[in-house]
N, C-alpha and C positions, 0 to 999 in steps of 0.2 A: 239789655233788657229794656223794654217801655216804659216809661211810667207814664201811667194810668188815673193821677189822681182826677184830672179833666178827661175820663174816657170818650171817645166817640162812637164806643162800638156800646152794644149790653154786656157786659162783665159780671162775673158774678164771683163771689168770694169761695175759699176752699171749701167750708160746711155746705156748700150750696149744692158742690161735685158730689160733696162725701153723701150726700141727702139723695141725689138723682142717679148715681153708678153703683152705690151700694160697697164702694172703696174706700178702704182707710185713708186719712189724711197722711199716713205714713208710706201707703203706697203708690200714691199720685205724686208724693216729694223726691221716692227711688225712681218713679217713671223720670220725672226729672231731671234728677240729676246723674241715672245713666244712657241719658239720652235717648230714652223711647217715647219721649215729650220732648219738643223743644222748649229753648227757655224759656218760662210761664209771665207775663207781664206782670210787676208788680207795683203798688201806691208808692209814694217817699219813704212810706214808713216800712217797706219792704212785705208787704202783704201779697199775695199773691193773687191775681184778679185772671179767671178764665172767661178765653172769648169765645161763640158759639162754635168755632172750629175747634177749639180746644175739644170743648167736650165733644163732639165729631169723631175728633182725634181719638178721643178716649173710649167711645161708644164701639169706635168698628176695631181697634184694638184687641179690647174683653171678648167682643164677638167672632174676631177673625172673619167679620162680615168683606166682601169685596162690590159692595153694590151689586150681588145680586149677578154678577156676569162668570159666574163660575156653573157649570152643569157638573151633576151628577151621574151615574152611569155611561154606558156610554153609546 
């Protein structure tokens, strides 16, 4: 795992996910830890810090979005 405490990306903390996906802080720790997240960067102090892919990651997840390259009917 990263640690993040000198980030170079925008990072943002778990309340941040939990505010913008509308997911438990308990259900971004299960993505986590079975591995439908990789491992999430965290501070020294083990905080966990998402980078914009993260929540990417997490956005087309919940959505089962594929960018849009899937059709319909046939």
């Amino acid at each position: 795992m990263a640690d993040v405490e000198h980030p170079s990306e925008n990072v943002v903390p778990i309340a941040e996910v939990v505010a913008s996906t509308g997911l438990s802080a308990d259900a971004l720790r299960y993505y986590e830890r079975s591995g439908l997240l990789p491992a999430i960067a965290r501070t020294t102090g083990g905080q966990r810090r998402y980078t914009p892919r993260d929540l990417e990651r997490i956005t087309l997840s919940r959505t089962g979005s594929d960018g849009g390259s899937h059709r319909t009917g046939g």
